[in-house]
VEXKE-711274 format. One record per residue (C-alpha): residue in three letters; y, z negated, x negated. Coordinates in Angstrom, 3 decimals. Layout:
REM VEXKE-711274
+------+----------+----------+----------+
| resn |        v |        w |        u |
+------+----------+----------+----------+
|  ALA |        Y |        Z |        X |
...
+------+----------+----------+----------+
REM end
This chain:
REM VEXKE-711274
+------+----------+----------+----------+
| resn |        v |        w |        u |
+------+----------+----------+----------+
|  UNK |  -72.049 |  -43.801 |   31.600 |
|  UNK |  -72.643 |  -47.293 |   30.357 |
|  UNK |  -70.971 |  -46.284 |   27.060 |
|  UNK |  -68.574 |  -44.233 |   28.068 |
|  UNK |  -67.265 |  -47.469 |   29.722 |
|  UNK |  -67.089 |  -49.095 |   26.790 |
|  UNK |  -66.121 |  -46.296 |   24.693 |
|  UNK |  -62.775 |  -45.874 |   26.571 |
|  UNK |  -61.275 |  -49.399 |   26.424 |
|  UNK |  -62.144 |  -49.041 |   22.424 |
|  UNK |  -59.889 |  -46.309 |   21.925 |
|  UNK |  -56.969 |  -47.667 |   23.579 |
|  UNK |  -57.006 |  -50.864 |   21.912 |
|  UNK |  -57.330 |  -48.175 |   18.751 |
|  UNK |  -54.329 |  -46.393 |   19.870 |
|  UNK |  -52.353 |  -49.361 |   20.838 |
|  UNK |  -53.244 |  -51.191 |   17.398 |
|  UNK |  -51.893 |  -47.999 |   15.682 |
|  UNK |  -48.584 |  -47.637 |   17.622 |
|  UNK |  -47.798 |  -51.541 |   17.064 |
|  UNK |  -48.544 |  -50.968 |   13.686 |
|  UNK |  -46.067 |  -47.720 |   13.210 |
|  UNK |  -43.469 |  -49.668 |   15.102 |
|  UNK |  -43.760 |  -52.783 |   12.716 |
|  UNK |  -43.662 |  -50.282 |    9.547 |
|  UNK |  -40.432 |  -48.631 |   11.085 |
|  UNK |  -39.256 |  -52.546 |   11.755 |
|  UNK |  -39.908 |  -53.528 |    8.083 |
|  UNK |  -37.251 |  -49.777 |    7.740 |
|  UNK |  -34.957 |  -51.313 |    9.415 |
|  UNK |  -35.120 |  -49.342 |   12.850 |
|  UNK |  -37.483 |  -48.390 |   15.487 |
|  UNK |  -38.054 |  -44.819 |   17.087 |
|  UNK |  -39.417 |  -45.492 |   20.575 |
|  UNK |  -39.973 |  -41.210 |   21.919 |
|  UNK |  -36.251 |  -39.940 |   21.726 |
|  UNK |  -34.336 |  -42.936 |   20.990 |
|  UNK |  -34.040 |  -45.181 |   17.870 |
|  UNK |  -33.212 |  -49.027 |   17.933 |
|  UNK |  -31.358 |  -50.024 |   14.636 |
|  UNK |  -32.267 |  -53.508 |   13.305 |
|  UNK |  -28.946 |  -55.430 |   13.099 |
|  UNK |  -30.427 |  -57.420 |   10.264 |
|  UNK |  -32.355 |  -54.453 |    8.558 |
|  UNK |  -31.376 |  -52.602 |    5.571 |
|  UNK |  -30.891 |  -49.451 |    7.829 |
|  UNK |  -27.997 |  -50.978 |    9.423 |
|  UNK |  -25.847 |  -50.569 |    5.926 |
|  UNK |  -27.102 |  -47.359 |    5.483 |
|  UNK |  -26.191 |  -45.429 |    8.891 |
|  UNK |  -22.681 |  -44.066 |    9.042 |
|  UNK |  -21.594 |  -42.964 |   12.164 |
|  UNK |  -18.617 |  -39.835 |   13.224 |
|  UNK |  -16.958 |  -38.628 |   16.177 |
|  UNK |  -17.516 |  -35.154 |   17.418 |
|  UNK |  -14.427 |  -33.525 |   17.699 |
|  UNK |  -13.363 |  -29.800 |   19.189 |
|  UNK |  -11.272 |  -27.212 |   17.412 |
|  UNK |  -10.203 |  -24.011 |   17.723 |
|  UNK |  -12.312 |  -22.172 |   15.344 |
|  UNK |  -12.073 |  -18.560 |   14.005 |
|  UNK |  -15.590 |  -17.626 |   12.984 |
|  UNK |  -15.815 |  -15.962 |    9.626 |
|  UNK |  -18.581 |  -13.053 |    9.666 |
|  UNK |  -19.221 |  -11.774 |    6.146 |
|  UNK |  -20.654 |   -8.436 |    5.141 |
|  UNK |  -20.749 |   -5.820 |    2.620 |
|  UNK |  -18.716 |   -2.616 |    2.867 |
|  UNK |  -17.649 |    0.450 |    0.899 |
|  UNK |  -13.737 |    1.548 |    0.073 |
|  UNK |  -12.896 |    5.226 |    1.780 |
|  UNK |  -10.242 |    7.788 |    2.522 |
|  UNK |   -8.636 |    7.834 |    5.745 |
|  UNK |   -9.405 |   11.582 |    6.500 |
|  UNK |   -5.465 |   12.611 |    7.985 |
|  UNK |   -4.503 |   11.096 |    4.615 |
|  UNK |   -7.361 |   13.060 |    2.603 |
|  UNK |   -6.521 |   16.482 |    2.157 |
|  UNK |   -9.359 |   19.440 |   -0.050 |
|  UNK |   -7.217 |   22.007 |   -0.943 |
|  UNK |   -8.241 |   25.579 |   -1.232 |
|  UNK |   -7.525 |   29.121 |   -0.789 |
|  UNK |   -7.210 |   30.776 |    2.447 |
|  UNK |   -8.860 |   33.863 |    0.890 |
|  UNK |  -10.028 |   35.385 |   -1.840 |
|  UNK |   -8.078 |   36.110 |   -4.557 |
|  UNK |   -6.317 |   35.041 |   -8.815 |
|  UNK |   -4.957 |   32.132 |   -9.432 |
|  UNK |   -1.806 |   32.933 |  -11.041 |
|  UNK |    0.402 |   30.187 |  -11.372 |
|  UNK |   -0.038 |   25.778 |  -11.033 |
|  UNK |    2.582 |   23.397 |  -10.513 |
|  UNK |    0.417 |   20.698 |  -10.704 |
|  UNK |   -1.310 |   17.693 |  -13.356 |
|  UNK |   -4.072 |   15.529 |  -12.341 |
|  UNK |   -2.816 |   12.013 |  -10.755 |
|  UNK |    0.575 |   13.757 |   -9.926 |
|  UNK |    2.592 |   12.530 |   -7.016 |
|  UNK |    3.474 |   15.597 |   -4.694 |
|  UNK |    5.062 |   15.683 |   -1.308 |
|  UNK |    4.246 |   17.032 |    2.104 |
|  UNK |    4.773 |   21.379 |    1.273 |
|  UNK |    5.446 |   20.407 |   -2.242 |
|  UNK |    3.764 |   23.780 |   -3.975 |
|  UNK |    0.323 |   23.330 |   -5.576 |
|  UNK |   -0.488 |   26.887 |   -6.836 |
|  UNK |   -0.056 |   30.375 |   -6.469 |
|  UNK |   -2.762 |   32.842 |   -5.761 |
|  UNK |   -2.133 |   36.577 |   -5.495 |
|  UNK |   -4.962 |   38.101 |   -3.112 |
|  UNK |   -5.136 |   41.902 |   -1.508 |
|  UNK |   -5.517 |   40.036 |    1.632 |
|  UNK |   -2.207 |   38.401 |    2.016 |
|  UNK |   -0.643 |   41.726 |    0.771 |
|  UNK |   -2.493 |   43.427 |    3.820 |
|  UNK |   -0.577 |   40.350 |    5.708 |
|  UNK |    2.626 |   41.013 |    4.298 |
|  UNK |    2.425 |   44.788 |    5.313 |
|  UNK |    1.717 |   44.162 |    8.501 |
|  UNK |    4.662 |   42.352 |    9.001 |
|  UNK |    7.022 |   43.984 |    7.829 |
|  UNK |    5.610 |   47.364 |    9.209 |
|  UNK |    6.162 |   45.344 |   13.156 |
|  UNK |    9.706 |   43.896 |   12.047 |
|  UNK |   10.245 |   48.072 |   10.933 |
|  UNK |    8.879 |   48.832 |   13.986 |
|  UNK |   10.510 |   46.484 |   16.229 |
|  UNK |   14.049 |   46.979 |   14.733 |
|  UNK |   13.130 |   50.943 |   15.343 |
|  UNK |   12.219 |   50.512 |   19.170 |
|  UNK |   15.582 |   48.036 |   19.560 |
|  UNK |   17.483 |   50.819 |   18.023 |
|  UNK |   15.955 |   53.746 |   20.227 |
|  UNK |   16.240 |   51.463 |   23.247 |
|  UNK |   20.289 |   51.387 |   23.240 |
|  UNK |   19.998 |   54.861 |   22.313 |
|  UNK |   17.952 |   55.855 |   25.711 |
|  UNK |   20.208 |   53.139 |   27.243 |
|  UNK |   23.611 |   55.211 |   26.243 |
|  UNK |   22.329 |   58.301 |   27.110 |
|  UNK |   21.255 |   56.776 |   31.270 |
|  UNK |   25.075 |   55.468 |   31.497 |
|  UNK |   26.330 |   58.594 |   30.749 |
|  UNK |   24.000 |   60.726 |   32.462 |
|  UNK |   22.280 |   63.061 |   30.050 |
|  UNK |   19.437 |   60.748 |   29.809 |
|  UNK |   16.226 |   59.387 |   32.376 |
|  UNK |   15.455 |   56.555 |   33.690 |
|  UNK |   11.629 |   57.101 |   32.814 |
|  UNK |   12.441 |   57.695 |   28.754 |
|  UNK |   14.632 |   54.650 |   29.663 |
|  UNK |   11.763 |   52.202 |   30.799 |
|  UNK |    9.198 |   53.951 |   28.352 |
|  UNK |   11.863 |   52.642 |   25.191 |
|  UNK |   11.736 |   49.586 |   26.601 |
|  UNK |    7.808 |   49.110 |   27.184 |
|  UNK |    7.733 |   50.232 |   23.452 |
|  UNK |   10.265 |   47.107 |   22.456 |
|  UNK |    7.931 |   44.593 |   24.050 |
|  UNK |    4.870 |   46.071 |   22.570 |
|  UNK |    6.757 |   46.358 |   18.595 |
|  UNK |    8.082 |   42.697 |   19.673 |
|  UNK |    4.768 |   41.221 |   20.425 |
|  UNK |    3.126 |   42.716 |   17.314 |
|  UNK |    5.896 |   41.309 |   15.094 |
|  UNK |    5.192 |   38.048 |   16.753 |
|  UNK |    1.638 |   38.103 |   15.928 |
|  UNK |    2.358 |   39.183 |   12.444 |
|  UNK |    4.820 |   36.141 |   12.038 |
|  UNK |    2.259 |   34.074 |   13.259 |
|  UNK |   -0.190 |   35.659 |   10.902 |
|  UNK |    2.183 |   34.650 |    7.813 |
|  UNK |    3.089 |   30.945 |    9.207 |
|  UNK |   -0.790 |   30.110 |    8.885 |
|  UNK |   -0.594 |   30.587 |    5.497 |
|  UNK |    2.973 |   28.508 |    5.225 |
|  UNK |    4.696 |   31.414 |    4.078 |
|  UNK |    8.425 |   32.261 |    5.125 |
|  UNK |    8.699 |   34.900 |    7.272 |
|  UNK |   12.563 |   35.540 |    6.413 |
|  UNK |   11.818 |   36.054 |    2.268 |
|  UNK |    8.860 |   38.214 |    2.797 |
|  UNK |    8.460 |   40.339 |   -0.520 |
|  UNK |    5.561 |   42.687 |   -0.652 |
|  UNK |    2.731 |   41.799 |   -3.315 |
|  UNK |    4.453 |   38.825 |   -4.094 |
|  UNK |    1.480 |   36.161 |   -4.226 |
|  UNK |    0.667 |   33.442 |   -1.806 |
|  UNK |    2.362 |   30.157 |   -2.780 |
|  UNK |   -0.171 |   26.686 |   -1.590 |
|  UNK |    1.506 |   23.807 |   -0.606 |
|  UNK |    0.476 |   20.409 |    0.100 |
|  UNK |   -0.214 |   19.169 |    3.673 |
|  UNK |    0.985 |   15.901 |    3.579 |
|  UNK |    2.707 |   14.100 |    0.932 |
|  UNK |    0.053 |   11.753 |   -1.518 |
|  UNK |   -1.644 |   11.984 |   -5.557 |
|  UNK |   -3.270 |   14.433 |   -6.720 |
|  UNK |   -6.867 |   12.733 |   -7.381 |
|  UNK |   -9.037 |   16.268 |   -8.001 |
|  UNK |   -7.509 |   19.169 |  -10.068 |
|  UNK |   -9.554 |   22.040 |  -11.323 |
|  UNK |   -7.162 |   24.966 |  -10.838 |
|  UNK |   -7.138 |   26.821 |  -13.902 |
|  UNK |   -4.653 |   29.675 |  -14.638 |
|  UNK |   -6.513 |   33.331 |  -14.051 |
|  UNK |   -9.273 |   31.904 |  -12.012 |
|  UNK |  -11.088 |   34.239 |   -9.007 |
|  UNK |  -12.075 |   32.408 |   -6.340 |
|  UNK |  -14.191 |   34.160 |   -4.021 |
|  UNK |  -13.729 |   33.389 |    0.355 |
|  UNK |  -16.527 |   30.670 |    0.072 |
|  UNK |  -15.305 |   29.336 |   -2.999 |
|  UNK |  -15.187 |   25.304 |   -3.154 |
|  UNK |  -11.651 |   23.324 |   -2.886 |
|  UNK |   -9.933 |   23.020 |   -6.316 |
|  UNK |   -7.703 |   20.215 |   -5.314 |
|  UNK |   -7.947 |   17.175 |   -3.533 |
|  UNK |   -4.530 |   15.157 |   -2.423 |
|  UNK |   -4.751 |   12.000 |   -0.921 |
|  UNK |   -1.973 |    9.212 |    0.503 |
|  UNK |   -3.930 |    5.996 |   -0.782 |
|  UNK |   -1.641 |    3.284 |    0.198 |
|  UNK |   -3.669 |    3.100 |    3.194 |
|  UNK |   -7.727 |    3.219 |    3.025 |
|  UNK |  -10.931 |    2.366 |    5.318 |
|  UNK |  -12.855 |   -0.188 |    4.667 |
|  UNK |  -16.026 |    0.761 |    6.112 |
|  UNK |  -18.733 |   -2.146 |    6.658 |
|  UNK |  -21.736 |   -2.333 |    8.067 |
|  UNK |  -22.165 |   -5.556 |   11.148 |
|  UNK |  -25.345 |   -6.730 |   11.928 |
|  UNK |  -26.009 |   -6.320 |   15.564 |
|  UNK |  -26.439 |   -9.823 |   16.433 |
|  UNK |  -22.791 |  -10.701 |   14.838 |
|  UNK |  -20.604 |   -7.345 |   15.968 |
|  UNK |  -20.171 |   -9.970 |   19.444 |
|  UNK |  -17.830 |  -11.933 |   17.233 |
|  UNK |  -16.013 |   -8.689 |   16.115 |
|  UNK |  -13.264 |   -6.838 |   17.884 |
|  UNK |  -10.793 |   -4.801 |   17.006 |
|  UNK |   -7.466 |   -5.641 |   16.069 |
|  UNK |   -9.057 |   -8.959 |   13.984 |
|  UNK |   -8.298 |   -9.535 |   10.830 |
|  UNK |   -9.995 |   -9.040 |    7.758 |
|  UNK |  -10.029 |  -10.355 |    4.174 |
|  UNK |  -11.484 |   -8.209 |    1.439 |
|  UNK |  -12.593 |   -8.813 |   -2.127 |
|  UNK |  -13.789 |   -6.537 |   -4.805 |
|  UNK |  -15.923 |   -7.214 |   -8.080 |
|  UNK |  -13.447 |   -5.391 |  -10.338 |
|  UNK |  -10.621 |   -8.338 |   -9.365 |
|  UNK |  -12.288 |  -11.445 |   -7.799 |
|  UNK |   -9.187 |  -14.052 |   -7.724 |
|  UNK |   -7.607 |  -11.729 |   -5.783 |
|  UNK |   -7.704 |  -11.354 |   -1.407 |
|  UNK |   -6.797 |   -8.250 |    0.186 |
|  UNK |   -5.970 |   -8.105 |    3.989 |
|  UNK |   -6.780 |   -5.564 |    6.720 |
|  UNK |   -7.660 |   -5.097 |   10.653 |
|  UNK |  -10.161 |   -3.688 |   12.335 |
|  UNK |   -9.460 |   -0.243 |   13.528 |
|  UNK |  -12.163 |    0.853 |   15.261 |
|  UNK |  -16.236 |   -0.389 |   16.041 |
|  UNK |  -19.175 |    2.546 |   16.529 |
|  UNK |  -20.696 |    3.194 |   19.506 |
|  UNK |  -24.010 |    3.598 |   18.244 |
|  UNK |  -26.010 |    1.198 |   16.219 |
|  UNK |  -28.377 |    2.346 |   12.827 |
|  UNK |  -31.696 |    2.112 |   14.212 |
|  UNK |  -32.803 |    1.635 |   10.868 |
|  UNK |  -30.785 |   -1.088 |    9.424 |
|  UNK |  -29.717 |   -1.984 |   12.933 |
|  UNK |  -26.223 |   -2.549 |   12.029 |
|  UNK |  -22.969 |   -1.115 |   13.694 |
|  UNK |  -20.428 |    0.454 |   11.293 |
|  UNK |  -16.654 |   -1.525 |   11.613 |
|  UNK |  -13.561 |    0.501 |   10.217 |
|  UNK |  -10.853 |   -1.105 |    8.698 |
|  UNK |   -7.600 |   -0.002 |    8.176 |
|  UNK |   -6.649 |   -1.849 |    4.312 |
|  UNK |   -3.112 |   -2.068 |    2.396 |
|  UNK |   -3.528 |   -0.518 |   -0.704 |
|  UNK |    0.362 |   -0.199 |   -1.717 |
|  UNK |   -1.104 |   -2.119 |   -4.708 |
|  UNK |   -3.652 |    0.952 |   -5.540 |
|  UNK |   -6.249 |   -1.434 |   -6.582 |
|  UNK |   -8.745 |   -0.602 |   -4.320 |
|  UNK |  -10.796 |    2.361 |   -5.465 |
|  UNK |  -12.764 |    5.106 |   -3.252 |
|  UNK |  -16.076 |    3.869 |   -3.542 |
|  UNK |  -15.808 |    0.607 |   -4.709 |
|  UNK |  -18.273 |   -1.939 |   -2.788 |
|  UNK |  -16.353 |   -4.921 |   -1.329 |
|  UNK |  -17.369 |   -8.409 |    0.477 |
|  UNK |  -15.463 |   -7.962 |    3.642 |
|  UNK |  -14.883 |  -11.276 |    5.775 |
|  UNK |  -14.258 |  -10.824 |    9.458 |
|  UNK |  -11.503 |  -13.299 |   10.716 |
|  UNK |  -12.255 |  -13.389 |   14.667 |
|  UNK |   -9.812 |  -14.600 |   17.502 |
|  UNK |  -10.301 |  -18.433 |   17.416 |
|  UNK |  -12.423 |  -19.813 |   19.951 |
|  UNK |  -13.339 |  -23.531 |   20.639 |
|  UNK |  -15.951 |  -25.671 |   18.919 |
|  UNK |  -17.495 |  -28.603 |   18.743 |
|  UNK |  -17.336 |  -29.793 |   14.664 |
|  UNK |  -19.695 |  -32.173 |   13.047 |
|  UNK |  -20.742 |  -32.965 |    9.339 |
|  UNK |  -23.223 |  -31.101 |    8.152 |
|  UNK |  -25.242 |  -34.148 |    6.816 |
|  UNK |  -25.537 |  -35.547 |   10.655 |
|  UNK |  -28.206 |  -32.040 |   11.321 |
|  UNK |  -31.342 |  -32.606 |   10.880 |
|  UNK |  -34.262 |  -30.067 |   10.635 |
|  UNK |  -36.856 |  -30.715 |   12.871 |
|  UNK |  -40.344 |  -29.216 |   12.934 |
|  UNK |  -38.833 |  -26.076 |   15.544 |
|  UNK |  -35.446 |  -27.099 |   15.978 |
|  UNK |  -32.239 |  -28.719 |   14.210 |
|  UNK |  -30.958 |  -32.247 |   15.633 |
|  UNK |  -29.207 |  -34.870 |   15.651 |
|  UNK |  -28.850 |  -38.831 |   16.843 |
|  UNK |  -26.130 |  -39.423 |   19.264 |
|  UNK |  -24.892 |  -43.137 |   19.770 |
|  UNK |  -26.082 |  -44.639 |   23.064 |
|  UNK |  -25.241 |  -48.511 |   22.481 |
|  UNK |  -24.217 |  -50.937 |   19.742 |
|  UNK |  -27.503 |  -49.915 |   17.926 |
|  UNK |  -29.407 |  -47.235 |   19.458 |
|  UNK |  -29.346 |  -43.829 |   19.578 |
|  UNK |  -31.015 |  -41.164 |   21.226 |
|  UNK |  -32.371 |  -37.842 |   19.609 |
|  UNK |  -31.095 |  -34.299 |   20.718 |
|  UNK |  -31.825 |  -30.996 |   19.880 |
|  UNK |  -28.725 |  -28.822 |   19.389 |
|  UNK |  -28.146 |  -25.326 |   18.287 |
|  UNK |  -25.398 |  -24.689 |   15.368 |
|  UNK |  -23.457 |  -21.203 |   15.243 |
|  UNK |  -22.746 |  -21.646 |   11.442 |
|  UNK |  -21.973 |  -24.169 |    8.815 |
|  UNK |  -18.781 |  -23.941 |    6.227 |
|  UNK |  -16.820 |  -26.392 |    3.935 |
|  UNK |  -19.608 |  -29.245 |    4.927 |
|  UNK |  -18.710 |  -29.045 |    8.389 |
|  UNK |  -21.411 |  -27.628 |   11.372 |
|  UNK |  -20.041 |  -25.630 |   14.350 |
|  UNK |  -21.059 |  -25.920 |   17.755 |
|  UNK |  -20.488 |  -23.733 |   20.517 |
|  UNK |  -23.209 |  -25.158 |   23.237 |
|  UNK |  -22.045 |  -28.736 |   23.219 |
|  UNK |  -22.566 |  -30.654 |   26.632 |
|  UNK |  -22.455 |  -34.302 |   25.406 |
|  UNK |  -18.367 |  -34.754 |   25.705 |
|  UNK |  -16.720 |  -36.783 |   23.229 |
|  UNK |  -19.777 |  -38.828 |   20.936 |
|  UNK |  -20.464 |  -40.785 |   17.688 |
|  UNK |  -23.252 |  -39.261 |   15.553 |
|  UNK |  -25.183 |  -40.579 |   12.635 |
|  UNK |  -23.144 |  -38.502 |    9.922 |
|  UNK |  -25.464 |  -40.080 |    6.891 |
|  UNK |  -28.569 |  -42.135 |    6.439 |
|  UNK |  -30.257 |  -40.405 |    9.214 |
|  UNK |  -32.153 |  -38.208 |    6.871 |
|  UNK |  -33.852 |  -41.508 |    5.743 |
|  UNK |  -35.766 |  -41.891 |    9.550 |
|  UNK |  -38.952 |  -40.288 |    9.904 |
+------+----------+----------+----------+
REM end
């Protein structure tokens, strides 16, 4: 016990020897750093060192940057191909060829649109046949030499022929074909869907393609495109849609494209645990390539911030800091949290210290 007594009052005059000398090496600095707050020497050499800056808050549109791929907008992406088997007999197009919506692509004769065109023009036979025996029946019941039962059965028999010639018509419209220039055997003319390039073309002249035979053609309208990116999950909160985008490419760096923000999955990757965000891209330029990789730069709704220098952050141990001003010479230490750093500058969104002057340089030179 005796020299545990003693042993105690040795250590803090140990400890309080070392602290007084620490202070008076941080004196000879130029400053002191009593716990959180720092005492500038007037006279030291730290005093022409330390700079000081206002905070200041702006309205701040935070940039989120990611990768993403160039891709069709699928109503503007049409694979063309048959709707049956059948020859090829006839193309009216060239790869990279502008074409517009019905514009005709090939022509393709096939037994099975011949078995199409028969069957209409066996229910327009029929119908016209049924009208005709219909006033006939209709004659005879005004001037009595005919029944009213053949009467109503001719007229059954013209809604039956009708329907039948309007399923055949319908039959023929799925394949775009006009009903009113119906020639039989005459092959099946393919049009376009919408109006675009032609970016695939492998018809070939005498070709058979069987029913499960791949498209031949592709047309597409690329004025338009997606950009598809993929959004971390701890950024898509920044991210809505209708925001604007910027996107470059590798194949033409000077250059910016813009875009928006169509539409954000509901579902994130469990794997890369990213969201996917759709943009809708001008391409009137036809720059952009399907394919191509691009750096895609989200341009959020601006949203206000509290903007420093970069150089007045420090890195702590655990967190970042910095040194607010407190008096003519001190300042006092505080943790803070940045969002993101560009042109030099750091943004803030948690700021609770109202308008304040921070060390902006020299305070990397306090330990």
């Amino acid at each position: 016990m005796r020299y545990l007594t003693l042993l105690v009052p040795a250590l803090m005059l140990v400890a309080n020897t070392a602290c007084r000398q620490a202070h008076a090496e941080d004196h000879d600095h130029g400053y002191t750093l009593v716990a959180d707050t720092l005492y500038i020497d007037p006279a030291g050499v730290m005093r022409s060192v330390i700079r000081t800056e206002a905070s200041r808050t702006a309205l701040v549109s935070r940039p989120v940057e990611t990768a993403g791929t160039v891709q069709p907008i699928p109503t503007q992406y049409a694979y063309i191909a048959p709707p049956f088997s059948g020859r090829i007999v006839r193309s009216y197009i060239s790869h990279g060829q502008s074409v517009r919506v019905n514009a005709p692509l090939f022509e393709i004769i096939s037994p099975d649109f011949t078995a199409v065109q028969k069957e209409y023009l066996q229910a327009q036979s029929d119908t016209e046949y049924a009208r005709l025996d219909l006033r006939r029946k209709e004659d005879l019941l005004r001037n009595g030499v005919g029944s009213q039962k053949d009467y109503e059965e001719a007229l059954n028999t013209l809604h039956i022929a009708e329907k039948e010639l309007e399923n055949a018509t319908a039959a023929l419209r799925i394949y775009n074909a006009d009903p009113d220039n119906v020639v039989l055997g005459e092959p099946l003319v393919i049009r376009s869907p919408l109006s675009g390039s032609v970016i695939e073309n492998n018809i070939v002249t005498g070709l058979y393609l069987g029913e499960d035979a791949e498209p031949v053609a592709v047309v597409a309208d690329l004025r338009k495109v997606w950009i598809s990116a993929q959004v971390k999950e701890k950024d898509i909160r920044h991210i809505s849609e209708g925001d604007s985008i910027t996107v470059r490419v590798t194949a033409f760096p000077d250059e910016v494209l813009y875009g928006t923000v169509f539409h954000i999955d509901e579902a994130v990757d469990e794997e890369t645990r990213s969201i996917r965000v759709l943009s809708v891209c001008d391409n009137s330029s036809e720059k952009l390539k399907l394919g191509m990789y691009a750096t895609i730069k989200f341009l959020p709704a601006p949203e206000p911030y509290t903007v420093l220098p970069q150089k007045a952050v420090l890195q702590g141990p655990e967190k970042e800091y910095i040194f607010i001003k407190t008096g003519p010479d001190s300042y006092r230490k505080t943790d803070i949290e940045v969002d993101f750093t560009d042109g030099g500058l750091a943004y803030i969104r948690r700021w609770e210290h109202g308008q304040a002057d921070v060390i902006s340089e020299g305070g990397y030179f306090i330990n």
